[in-house]
Each structure stands twice: as C-alpha cells, then as structure tokens.
C-alpha positions as CSV (number, residue, x, y, z in Angstrom):
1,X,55.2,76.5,-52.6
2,X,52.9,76.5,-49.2
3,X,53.2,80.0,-47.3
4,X,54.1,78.2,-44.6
5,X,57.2,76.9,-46.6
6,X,58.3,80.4,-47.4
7,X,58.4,81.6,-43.4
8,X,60.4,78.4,-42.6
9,X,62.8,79.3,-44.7
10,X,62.7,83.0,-44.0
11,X,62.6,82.7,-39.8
12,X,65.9,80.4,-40.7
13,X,67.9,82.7,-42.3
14,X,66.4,85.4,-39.9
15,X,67.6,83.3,-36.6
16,X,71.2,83.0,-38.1
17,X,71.1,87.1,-38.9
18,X,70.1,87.8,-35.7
19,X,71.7,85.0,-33.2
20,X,74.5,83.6,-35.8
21,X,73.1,79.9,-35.6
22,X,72.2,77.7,-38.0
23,X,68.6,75.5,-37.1
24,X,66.8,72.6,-38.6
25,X,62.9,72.8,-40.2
26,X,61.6,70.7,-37.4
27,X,62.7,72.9,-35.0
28,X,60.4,75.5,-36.4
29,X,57.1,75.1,-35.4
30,X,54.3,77.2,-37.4
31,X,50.1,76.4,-36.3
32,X,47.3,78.5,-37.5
33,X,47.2,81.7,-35.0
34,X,43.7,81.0,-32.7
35,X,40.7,83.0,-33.8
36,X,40.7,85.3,-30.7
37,X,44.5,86.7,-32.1
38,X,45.0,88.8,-34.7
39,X,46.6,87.1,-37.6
40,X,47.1,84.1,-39.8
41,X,50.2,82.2,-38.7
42,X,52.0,81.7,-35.2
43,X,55.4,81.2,-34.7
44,X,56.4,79.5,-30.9
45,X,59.8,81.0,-30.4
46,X,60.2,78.7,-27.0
47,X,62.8,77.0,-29.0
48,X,65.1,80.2,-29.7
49,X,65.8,81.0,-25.9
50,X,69.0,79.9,-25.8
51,X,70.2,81.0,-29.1
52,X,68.6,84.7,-28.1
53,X,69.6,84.6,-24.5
54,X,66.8,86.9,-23.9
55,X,63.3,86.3,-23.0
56,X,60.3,85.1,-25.0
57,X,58.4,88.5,-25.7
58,X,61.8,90.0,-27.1
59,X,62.7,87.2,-29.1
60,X,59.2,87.0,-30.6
61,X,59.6,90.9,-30.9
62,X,62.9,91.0,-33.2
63,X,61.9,88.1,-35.5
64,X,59.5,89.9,-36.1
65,X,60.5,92.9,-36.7
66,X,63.3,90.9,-38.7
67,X,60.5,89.6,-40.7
68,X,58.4,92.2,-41.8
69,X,61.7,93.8,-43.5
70,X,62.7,90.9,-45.0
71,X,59.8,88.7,-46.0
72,X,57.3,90.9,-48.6
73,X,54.6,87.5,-46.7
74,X,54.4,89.3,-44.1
75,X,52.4,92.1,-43.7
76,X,52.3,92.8,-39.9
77,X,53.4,91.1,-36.8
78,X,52.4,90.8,-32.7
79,X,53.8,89.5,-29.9
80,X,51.3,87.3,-27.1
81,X,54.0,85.7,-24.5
82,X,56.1,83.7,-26.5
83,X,54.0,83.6,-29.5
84,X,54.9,85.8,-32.6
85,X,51.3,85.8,-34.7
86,X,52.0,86.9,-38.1
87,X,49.6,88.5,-40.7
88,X,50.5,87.6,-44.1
89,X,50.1,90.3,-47.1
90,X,46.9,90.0,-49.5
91,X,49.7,89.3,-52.3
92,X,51.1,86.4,-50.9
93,X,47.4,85.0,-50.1
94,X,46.6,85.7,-54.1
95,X,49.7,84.6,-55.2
96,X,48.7,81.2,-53.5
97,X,45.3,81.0,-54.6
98,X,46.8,81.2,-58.4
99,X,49.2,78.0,-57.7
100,X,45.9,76.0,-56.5
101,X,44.1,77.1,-59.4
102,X,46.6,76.1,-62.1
103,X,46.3,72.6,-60.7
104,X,42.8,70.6,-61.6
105,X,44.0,68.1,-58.9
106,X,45.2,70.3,-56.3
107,X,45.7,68.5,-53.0
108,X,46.3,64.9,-54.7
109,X,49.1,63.0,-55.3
110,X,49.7,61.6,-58.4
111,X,50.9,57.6,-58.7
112,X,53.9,57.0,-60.4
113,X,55.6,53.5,-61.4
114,X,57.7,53.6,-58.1
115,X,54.3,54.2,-56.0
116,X,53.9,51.7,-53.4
117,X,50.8,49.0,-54.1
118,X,48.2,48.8,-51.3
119,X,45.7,46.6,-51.4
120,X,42.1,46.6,-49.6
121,X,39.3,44.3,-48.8
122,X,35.8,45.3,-48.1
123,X,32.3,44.0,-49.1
124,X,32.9,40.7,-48.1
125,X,29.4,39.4,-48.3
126,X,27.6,36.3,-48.0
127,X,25.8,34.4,-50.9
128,X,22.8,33.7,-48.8
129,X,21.2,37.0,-48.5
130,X,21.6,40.2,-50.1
131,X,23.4,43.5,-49.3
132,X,22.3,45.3,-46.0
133,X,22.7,48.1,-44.2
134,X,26.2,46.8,-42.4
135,X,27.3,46.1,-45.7
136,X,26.5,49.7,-46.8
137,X,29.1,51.1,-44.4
138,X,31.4,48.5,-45.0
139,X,31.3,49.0,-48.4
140,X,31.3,53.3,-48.3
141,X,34.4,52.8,-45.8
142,X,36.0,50.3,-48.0
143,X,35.7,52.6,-51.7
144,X,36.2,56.1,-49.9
145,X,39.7,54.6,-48.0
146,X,40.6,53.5,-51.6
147,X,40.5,56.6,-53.3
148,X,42.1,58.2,-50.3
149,X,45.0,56.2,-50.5
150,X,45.1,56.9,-54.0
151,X,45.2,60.2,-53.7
152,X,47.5,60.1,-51.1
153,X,50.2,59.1,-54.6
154,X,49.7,55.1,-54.2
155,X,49.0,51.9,-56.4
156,X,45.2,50.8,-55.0
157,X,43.7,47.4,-55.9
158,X,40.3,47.1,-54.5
159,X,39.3,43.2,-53.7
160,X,36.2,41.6,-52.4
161,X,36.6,38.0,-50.9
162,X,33.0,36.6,-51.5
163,X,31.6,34.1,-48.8
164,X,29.8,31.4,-51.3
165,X,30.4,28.4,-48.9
166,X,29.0,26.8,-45.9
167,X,26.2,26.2,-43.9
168,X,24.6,29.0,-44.3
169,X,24.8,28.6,-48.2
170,X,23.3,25.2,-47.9
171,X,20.3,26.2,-45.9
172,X,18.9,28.7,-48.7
173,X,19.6,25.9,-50.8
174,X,17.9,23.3,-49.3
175,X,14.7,25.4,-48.6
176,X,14.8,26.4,-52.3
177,X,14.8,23.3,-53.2
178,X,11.9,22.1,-50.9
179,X,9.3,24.4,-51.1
180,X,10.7,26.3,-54.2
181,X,8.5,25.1,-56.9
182,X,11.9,25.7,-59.7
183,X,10.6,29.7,-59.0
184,X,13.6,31.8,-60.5
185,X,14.2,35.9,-60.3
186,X,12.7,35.5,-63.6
187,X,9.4,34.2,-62.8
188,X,9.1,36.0,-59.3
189,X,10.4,39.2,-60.6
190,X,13.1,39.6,-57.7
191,X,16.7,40.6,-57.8
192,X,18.3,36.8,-57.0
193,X,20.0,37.7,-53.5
194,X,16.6,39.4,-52.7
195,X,14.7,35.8,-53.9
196,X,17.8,33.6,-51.9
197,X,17.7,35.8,-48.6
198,X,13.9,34.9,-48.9
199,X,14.4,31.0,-48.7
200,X,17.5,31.7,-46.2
201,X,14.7,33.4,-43.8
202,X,12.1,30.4,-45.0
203,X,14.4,27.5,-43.9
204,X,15.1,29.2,-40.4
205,X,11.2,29.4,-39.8
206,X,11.0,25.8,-41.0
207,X,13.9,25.3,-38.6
208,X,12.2,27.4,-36.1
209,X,8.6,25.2,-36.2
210,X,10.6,22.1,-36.0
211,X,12.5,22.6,-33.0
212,X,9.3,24.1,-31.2
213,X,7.6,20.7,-32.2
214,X,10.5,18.6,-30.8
215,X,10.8,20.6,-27.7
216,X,7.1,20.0,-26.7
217,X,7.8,16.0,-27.3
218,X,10.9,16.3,-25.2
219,X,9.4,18.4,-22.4
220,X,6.3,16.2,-22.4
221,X,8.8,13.0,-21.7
222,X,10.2,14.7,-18.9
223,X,13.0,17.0,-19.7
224,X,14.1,20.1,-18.9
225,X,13.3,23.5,-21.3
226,X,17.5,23.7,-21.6
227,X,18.0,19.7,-22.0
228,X,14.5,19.5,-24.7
229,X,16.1,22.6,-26.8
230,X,19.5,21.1,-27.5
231,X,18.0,18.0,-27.9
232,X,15.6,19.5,-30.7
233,X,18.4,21.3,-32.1
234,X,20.7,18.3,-32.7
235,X,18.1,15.9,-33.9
236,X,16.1,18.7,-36.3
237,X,15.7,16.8,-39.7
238,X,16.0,20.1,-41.8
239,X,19.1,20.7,-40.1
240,X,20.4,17.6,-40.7
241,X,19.7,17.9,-44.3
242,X,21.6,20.7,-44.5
243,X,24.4,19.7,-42.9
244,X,24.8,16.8,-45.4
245,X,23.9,18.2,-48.4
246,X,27.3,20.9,-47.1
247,X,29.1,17.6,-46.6
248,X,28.0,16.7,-50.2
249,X,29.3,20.0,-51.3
250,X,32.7,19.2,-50.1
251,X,32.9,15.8,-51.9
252,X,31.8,17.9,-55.6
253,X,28.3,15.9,-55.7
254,X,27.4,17.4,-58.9
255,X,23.9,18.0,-58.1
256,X,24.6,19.9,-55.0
257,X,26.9,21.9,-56.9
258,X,25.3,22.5,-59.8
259,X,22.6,23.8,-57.7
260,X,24.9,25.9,-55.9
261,X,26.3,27.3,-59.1
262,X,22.5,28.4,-60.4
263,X,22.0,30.2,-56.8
264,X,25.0,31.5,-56.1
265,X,24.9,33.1,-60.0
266,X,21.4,34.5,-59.2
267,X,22.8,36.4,-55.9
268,X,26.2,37.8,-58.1
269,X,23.9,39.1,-60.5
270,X,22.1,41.1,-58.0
271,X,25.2,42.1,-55.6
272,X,26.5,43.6,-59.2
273,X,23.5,45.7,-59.5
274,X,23.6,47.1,-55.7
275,X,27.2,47.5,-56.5
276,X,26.3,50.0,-59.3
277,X,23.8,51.8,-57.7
278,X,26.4,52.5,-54.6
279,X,29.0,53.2,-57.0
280,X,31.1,50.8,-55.2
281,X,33.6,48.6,-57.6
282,X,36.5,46.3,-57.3
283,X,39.8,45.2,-59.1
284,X,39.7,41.7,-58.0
285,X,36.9,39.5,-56.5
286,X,38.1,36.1,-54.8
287,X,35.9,33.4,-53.6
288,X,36.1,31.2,-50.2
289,X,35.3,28.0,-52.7
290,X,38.7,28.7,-54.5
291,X,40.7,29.7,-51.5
292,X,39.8,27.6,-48.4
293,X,42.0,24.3,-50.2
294,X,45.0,27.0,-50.3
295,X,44.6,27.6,-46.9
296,X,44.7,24.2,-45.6
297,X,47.6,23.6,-48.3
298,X,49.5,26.7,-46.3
299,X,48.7,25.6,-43.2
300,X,49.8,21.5,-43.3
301,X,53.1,23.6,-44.9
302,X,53.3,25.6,-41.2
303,X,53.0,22.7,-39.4
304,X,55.6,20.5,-41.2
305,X,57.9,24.1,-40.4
306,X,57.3,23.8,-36.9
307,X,55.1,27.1,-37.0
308,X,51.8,25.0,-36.0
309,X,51.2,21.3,-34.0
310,X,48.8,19.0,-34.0
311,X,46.3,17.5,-31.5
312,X,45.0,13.6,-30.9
313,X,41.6,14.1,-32.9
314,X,43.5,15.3,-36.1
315,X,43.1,19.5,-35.4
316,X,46.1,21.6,-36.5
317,X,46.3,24.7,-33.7
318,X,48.8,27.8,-33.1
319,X,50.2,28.1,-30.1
320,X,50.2,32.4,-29.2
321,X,51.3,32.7,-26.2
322,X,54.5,33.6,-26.6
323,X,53.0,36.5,-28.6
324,X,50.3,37.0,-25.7
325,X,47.5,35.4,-26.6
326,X,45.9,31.9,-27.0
327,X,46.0,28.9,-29.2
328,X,44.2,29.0,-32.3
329,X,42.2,26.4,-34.3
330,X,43.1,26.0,-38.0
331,X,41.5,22.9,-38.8
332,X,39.1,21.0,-37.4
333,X,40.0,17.2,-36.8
334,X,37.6,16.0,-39.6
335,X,39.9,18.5,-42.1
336,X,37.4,21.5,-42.9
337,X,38.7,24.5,-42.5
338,X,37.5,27.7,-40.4
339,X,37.5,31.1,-41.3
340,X,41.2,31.7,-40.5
341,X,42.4,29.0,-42.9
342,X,40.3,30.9,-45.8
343,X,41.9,34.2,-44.9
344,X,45.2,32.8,-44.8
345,X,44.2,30.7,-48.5
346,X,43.4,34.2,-49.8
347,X,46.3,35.9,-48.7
348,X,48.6,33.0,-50.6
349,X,46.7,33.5,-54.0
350,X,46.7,37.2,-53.4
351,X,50.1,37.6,-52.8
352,X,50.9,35.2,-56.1
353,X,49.0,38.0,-58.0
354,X,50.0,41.2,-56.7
355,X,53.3,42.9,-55.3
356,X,51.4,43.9,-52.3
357,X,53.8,46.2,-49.9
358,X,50.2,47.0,-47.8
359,X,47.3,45.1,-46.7
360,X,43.8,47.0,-45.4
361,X,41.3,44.0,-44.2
362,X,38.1,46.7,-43.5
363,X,36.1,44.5,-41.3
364,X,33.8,45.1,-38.3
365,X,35.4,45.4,-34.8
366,X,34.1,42.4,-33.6
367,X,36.9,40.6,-35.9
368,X,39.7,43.0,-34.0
369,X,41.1,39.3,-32.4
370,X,41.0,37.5,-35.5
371,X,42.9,40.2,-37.4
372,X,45.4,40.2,-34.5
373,X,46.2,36.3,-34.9
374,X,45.8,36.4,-39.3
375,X,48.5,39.1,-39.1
376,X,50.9,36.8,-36.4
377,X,50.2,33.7,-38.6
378,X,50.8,35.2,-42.1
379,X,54.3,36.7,-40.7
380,X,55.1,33.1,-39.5
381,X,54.1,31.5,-43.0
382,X,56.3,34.5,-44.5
383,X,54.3,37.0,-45.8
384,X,56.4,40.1,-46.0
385,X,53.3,42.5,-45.2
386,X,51.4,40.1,-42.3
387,X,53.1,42.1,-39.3
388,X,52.1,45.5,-41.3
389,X,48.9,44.8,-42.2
390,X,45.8,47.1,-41.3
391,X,42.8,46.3,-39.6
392,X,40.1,49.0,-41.1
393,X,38.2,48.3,-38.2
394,X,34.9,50.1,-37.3
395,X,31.4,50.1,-35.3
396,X,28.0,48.9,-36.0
397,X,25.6,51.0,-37.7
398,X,21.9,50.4,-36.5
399,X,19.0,52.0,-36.9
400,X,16.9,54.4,-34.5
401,X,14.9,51.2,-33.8
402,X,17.4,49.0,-32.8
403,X,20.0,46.1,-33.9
404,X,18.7,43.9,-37.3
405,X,18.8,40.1,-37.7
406,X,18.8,38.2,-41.3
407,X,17.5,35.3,-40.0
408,X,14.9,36.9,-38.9
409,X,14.3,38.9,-42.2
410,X,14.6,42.3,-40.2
411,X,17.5,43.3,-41.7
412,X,17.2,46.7,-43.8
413,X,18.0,45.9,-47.2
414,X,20.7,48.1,-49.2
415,X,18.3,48.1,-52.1
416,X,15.5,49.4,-50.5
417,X,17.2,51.8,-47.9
418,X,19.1,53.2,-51.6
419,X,15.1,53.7,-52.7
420,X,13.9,55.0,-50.1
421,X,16.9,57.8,-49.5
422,X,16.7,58.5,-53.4
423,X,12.5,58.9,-53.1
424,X,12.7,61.3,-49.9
425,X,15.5,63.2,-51.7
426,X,13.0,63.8,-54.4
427,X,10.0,64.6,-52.0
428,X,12.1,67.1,-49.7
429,X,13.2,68.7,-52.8
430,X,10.6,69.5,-54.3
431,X,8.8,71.1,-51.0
432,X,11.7,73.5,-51.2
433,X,10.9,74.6,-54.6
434,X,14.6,72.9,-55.9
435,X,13.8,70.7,-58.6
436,X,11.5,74.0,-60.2
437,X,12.1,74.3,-63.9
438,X,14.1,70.9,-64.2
439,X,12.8,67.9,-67.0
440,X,11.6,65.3,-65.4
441,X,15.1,63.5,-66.5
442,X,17.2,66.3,-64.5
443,X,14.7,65.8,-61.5
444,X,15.1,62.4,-61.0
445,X,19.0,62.6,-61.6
446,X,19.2,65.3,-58.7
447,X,16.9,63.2,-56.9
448,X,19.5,60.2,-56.8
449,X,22.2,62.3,-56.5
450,X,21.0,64.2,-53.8
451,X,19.6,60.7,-52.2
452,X,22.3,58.8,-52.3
453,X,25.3,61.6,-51.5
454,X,23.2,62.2,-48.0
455,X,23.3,58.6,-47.7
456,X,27.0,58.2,-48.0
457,X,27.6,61.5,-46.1
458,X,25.6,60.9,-43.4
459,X,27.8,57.5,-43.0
460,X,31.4,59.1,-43.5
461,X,31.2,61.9,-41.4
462,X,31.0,59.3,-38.4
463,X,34.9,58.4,-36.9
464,X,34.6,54.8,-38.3
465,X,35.9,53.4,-35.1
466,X,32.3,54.2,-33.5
467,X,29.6,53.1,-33.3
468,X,26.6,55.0,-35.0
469,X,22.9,55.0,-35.8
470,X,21.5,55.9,-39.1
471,X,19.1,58.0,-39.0
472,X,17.7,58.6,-43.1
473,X,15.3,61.2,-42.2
474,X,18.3,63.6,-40.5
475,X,20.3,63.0,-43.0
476,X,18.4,64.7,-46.0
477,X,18.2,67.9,-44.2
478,X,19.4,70.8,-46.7
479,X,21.0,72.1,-43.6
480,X,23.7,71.5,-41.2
481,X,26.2,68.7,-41.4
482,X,24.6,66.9,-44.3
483,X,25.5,65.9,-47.9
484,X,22.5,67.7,-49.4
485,X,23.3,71.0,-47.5
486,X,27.3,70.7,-49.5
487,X,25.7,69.2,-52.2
488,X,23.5,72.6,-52.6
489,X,26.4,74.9,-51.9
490,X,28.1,73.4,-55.1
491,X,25.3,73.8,-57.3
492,X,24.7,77.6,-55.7
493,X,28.4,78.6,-56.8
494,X,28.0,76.9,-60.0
495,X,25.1,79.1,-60.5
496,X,27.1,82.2,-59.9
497,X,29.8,80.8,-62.2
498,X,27.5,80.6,-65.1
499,X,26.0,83.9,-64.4
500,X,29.3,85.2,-64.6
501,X,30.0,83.5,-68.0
502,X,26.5,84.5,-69.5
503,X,28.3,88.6,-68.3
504,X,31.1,87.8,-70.5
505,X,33.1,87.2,-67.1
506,X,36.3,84.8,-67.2
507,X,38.5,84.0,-64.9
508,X,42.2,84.8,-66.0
509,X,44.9,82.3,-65.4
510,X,46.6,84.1,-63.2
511,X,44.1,86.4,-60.5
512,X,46.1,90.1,-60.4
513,X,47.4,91.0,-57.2
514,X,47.2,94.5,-56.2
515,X,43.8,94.3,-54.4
516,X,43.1,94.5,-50.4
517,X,41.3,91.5,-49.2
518,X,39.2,91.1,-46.2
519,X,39.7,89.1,-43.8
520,X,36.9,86.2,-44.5
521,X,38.8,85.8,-47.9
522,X,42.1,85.3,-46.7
523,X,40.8,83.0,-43.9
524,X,38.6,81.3,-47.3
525,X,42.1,80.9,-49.2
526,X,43.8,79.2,-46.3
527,X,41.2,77.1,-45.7
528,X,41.1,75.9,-49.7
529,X,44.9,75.4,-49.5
530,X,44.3,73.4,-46.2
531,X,43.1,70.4,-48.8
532,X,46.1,69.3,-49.4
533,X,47.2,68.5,-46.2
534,X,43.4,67.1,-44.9
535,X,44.3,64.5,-47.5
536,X,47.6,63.6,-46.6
537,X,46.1,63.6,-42.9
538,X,42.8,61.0,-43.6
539,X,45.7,58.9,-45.5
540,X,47.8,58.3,-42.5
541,X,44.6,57.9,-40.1
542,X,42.9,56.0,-42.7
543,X,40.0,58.1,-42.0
544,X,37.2,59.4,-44.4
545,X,35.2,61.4,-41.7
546,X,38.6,64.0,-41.9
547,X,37.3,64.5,-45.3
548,X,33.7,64.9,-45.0
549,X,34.0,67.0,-41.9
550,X,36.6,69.3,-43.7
551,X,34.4,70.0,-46.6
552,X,31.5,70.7,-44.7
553,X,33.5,73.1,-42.9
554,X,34.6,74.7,-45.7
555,X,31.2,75.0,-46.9
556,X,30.1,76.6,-44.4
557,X,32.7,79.3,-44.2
558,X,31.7,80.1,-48.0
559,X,28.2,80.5,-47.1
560,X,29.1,83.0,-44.5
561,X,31.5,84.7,-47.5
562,X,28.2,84.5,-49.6
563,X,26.4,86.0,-47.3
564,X,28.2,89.1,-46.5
565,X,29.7,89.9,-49.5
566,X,28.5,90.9,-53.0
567,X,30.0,88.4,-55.4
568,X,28.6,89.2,-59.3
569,X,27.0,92.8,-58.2
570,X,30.5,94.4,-56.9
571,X,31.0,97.7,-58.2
572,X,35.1,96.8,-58.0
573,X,35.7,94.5,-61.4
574,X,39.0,93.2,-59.9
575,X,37.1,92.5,-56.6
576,X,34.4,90.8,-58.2
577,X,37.0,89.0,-60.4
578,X,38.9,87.7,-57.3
579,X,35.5,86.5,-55.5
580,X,34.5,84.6,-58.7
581,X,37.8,83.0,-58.7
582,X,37.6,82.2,-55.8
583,X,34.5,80.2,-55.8
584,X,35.5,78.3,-58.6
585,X,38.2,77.1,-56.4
586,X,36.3,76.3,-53.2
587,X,33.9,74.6,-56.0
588,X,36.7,72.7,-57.2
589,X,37.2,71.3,-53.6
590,X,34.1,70.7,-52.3
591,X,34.3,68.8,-55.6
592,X,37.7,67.2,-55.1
593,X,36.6,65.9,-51.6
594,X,33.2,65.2,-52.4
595,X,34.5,62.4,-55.0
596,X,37.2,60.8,-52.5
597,X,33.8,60.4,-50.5
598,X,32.7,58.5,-53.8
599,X,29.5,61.3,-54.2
600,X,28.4,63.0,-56.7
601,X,28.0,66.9,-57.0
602,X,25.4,68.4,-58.8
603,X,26.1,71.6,-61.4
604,X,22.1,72.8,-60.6
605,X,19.5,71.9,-57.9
C-alpha cells in the first residue's frame, strides 16, 4: 500500500477525532513537500477551515501533532502557512521499498480477460521507398505507446496499414521496368526497398529532364515560364505512362500486377529486416490494395443512409458544416477512391476482426484535419469508437541540415542512420576505455545496444507534439540526458551487484528495518515508488517522453547517491545491505522504463 495511502486514511480518522466530521479522499490533497522544506509529504489543510473554525497555522499544527501520535509514518511534522510538511519514519520508507521489491513488475498493470482492447496504427509506409528517418519516430512513438498502454493493464494489438497502391507505386514501377535491365536485390546486392526507392528517385529525374525539355519547346513558341511548366507537366510521356499503367492496375491487368506483386515483395522483405533491427513489430499488417474496395463499399452504404450526397460529375462528398467544418471528397467522379475512403475501408475490416473499444491513428500533425473528419465519418457509418478515437499526433523530426525530400533521394535512410548510430556507439566507446576486456562478440553487442538505445532515447525524450531535430552526434554523449549516459548507469549498478554476489552478499526478501537512513535514500525510495504512477501518467497523456525523462531523472539522483555514499565498502553490514538493495531496485526500474521505451539495457559496458 502507497505511503500516501496510509496518511489519507490516517488525516481522516484524525479530522473526525479532532473536529467530529466525516470527509471524502478527494478532499485530501497530499504533493511532494518542495525541496526548500523540510520533509517528504505536504498536507494543504485549506480545506479543513470550516470544520476547525480556526485558522490555517493551527489547524496544520494539531493534525499534526494528531499525527505523529497516531501514525508510526510519521516521524516529524512542521507547519509553513497552511501547509503541514510531514517527514515520514526510515521504517515506513523500508517497509515500502520491500513491497516494490517483492514485485518483478512493479509499476505495471497486469491484463486480465476483462481488460479493455486498444488498438494502434503506426508505420504506415509506402512501397515505393524504404524506411526513413520520419518513419523512425513514427515507428519508436507507435511501439513505445503500445507497451505503455499495455502496461497501463490493457489488451494492445499493434497494426500497420501498408501503402502498396497508387501513383507513386507505379512510377518505381515503370522506371524499373525501363531502364532496369530484370536487376533484382539479388543481383545488385541491395535490400529491395533500398533497390525500389532507387528507381522511384530514377523516374523523377527522368520526369525532371523531360519536363525541362518540354518547357524550352514551350517557352521557345511563345509561352509563359508558369503556362510552359503546366503544359510540360500534363503532356510528359513518362507521366503519362504511369498514370496508365495505375489505370491498368485498377482493371487487374495481370502483367501490371504481377509486376507489382515481385516489387512490392522485394520492399516487404526489406521493411521486415529494418523492422527487426528497430525492434519494432506488429499484430496485424493491412494493405490499401485489400481495403480501398471496402471503403467505397462503406461509403455508397452512407450515401444510400442519407449520411453523404452526391454531385453532377459522379463524386460522393460529406457535408461538415453542421459539425464546423467543410465538405469532404470521398470519391472522385471516375470512382477511385482518396485516402479517406481507405481509412474508412480499414476501419470496416478492422473492426470485423477485433472488439476494438480504442483506436490510436499515430500520424504526423499535418494529418490533424483528416483525423478530425475520419473520426466524424466513422461515427456516422456507426463505428462505436469513431467519436473516441485518438489522434497520436506529432512534429517533424529533421536533421541539423534541414527538411529531406525522397524524390529527391535526400532522405536519410533508417538503415543507414541505424549503422551509423550503431558504428559511432562503438567508436565513442571505445575512446572511453568501455568496451576494454570485452570479446569481440560482447563489443559489438554493446555497440548496437548502446547505438541504437541513444537512437531511440534521443527521439522519446522529445514531447511528441513538437517538433524536433535529430542531432546523432549529441545523442551518443555518455553524459547528460542521453540513452548511453542511463544505459551506463545500469551496467555500473550491475557491476556492484555482482561484486556483491562474488562477497557472498544476498539480498534478503524482506530488507530489516531498524536502520536510520539519510536523506538522499529516502528521497531515492520515493522516487523508485514514483514509477508506478509515471506509468499510469504517460498512459493517460499518451506520452513516452514522461518515461524517458523520469528515468533519466532517476538516474541521475542515483549517481549523486553513488557518489556520496559508500555502497560495497560500508563498514555498517545492514547499511551496506540496504544500499545494495536498493540499487537492485532502481536497476530494476531504469530497466522496467528502459523496455516500455523498447531499449535495451546492458548488464556490462
């Protein structure tokens, strides 16, 4: 049971001893007292006036004194205004490090059949091009709010919705097949997304040329730069191409699809592979091909409700105004759909396959409109959790250089950046002497570990909602707010954990109270038991930097402890037994919150 629990109940049963009334929880209101007070816990006792009838510094005086005879907690009161800051006994501090040490799990919830189910979508990428670094903090958000709602005691199903249609499909297609040569990832030796982002970049150079030609034909005959370029545009050959082999697509021409199939094949084998490396899974993976049909099969069932209307071309459209906003395209007059008809296509097969009670779409925030209509719309078409759903929505992530472009094959590539952050790891560690004595098997785990966790870190500290640069060389520092520097302080106490085994040293299963602790250790055991309610706090803000900002507080507070106090030379055996008790269970934290970040902690480094 929380300390804070305990003096609930006990300032209850001390406000009907001493004023005769009876009060609910809620109306007790316990914060953390502020560092320049003495004391661990502050009780406002604005609330007790009336009852009281006397003024804030007496009230705050006699619960207090009510208090410390009553409640063995606490060990010593005093009174600022009308705030009574109690200091709780090195017992009741023990006593609370034992409960988080009997449970391996402390701070999570566990699922039971009668949990909730909460779906979420991330990843979302397109078949044209492989993974980037956009998709890298779409993809960190996405797996970290996963196990975070997990832990927070619900049923999780992570889903993917893979983009394998379209234009944009069709133009990596098309230059594969013109200046391809049949070259496969087998014969060049690439990844397949890495070898179709090529011809994606190869057809919009093509495109590029051809338009430049055009233009200088156009300008020459007398046209403007503005009236030559959309000229160029619209009558561009490759682009033509494209645009029929897409309308090809549509009608199942089975060359244009088995073609398709081979690509799109390539790119799913090398998306799996990124996947891996990032330690990023999912459940269930859906695919626009499959779902666009059950859109426009959802939608032509809206407008035969009444939900939707048609217009003279053919176009089904939403009227929102009544709701405050627009009216919004579903289908075009020719019948294809647009990206809202997919969404709502994957909502109707999801829903057939899951008792969803919660939808998270995590998606850039340049789609905060779209997720504002999708959410109207699926309430109309009778959803039960369209008006609930959740928009994960969050900021770009660039580079100190700048914004990147695919087209323009500028993009930073997942694979690579992954390499490059697992190479520097290695390099940076070994100038600080931390890989010294290690196999060469060890080093190069650490190496990824250590890469990849500063990677991840360096991502998930940031409030999601903003937007942020990545900048790889800060974020391998072994100090400050970095994954390596909590990554380090896991291994360190680790260290002193198997020193104390290799002493003949074990921790008992319950610590013995009796001992007077300092008051970095209480402040050290409040912070540990603080885990439980970070997690239940990044659950409701769907918010992973609460996490990673937590632990590196914590870690930091134990390398303080670590600092000024002897842990394995301390003259005191139940001292030192304590302190390595204690670092087992800040270890088993930093560990706990480390994972929900999805990053590995080393045992030596």
């Amino acid at each position: 049971m929380k300390i804070e629990d305990k003096l609930v109940a006990s300032v209850i049963s001390g406000l009907k001893a001493l004023y005769g009334q009876e009060v609910p929880e809620k109306m007790v209101q316990l914060q953390k007292t502020k560092k320049e007070f003495e004391g661990h816990l502050t009780l406002v006792v604005f609330p007790f006036l009336k009852m009281s009838k006397k003024g804030p510094e007496q009230t705050a005086q006699e619960i207090g004194e009510y208090l410390k005879v009553n409640d063995p907690a606490v060990a010593a009161f005093n009174v600022i205004k009308g705030f009574l800051n109690l200091t709780i006994a090195s017992a009741t501090w023990i006593e609370l490090l034992n409960e988080i040490q009997a449970d391996e799990q402390y701070g999570l919830v566990q699922v039971t059949d009668a949990s909730p189910l909460v779906m979420i979508e991330y990843s979302s990428p397109n078949t044209n091009k492989p993974l980037h670094l956009g998709h890298v903090r779409n993809n960190l958000l996405g797996n970290a709010l996963a196990n975070i709602v997990a832990a927070n005691g619900n049923k999780v199903v992570k889903t993917n919705i893979v983009n394998d249609r379209g234009i944009h499909i069709c133009k990596s297609m098309l230059a594969w097949k013109k200046y391809g040569n049949g070259e496969t990832p087998e014969t060049s030796g690439k990844k397949g997304d890495h070898l179709v982002g090529d011809y994606y970049v190869s057809f919009d150079k093509h495109y590029k040329a051809e338009v430049k030609e055009l233009m200088a034909k156009f300008t020459a005959q007398g046209m403007s730069d503005d009236e030559a370029k959309a000229k160029a545009e619209a009558e561009s050959p490759l682009m033509q191409e494209a645009r029929e082999m897409l309308v090809k697509w549509e009608a199942g021409d089975p060359e244009v699809r088995g073609l398709w199939e081979m690509m799109n094949n390539w790119v799913y084998a090398g998306f799996d592979e990124t996947y891996k490396k990032m330690g990023v899974s999912f459940d269930k993976i859906y695919y626009e091909s499959n779902t666009y049909l059950e859109g426009k099969e959802k939608v032509m069932e809206g407008l035969e409700k009444g939900f939707f209307y048609k217009k003279e071309d053919g176009s089904v459209w939403a009227d929102l105004t009544a709701e405050g906003l627009d009216h919004k395209l579903l289908l075009r007059g020719d019948g294809t759909s647009v990206y809202m008809t997919q969404d709502i296509g994957t909502a109707k097969l999801r829903f057939a396959d899951y008792p969803i009670n919660k939808m998270i779409y995590v998606v850039g925030n340049e789609q905060n409109y779209h997720f504002q209509v999708l959410s109207i719309l699926l309430d109309k078409l009778g959803f039960e959790w369209g008006k609930s759903l959740v928009h994960f929505s969050y900021g770009m992530v660039e580079l100190p250089e700048g914004k990147m472009k695919s087209r323009e094959g500028t993009v930073v590539d997942a694979d690579d950046l992954m390499e490059e952050m697992i190479a520097t790891a290695k390099e940076t560690s070994q100038e600080l002497g931390k890989l010294d004595g290690l196999t060469q098997e060890e080093a190069d785990d650490i190496a990824r570990i250590v890469g990849l966790g500063a990677l991840k870190y360096f991502i998930l500290k940031v409030d999601a909602r903003k937007n942020m640069t990545f900048n790889p060389k800060e974020s391998i520092d072994f100090n400050g707010n970095t994954g390596p520097f909590i990554q380090y302080t896991y291994a360190r106490i680790q260290s002193v954990l198997r020193k104390a085994a290799e002493s003949g040293i074990t921790i008992p299963e319950q610590i013995p109270a009796g001992i007077e602790l300092s008051e970095k250790e209480e402040g050290l055991i409040q912070m540990v038991a603080d885990f439980a309610a970070v997690v239940k706090q990044a659950g409701e803000d769907y918010s992973p930097s609460i996490i990673a900002n937590y632990t590196y507080d914590l870690v930091k507070e134990y390398n303080q402890f670590y600092h000024d106090y002897s842990i394995l030379r301390e003259e005191n055996e139940a001292v030192k037994v304590f302190r390595i008790a204690l670092s087992a269970n800040v270890a088993k934290v930093i560990r706990l919150g480390m994972n929900l970040l999805g990053i590995e902690v080393p045992s030596r480094m």
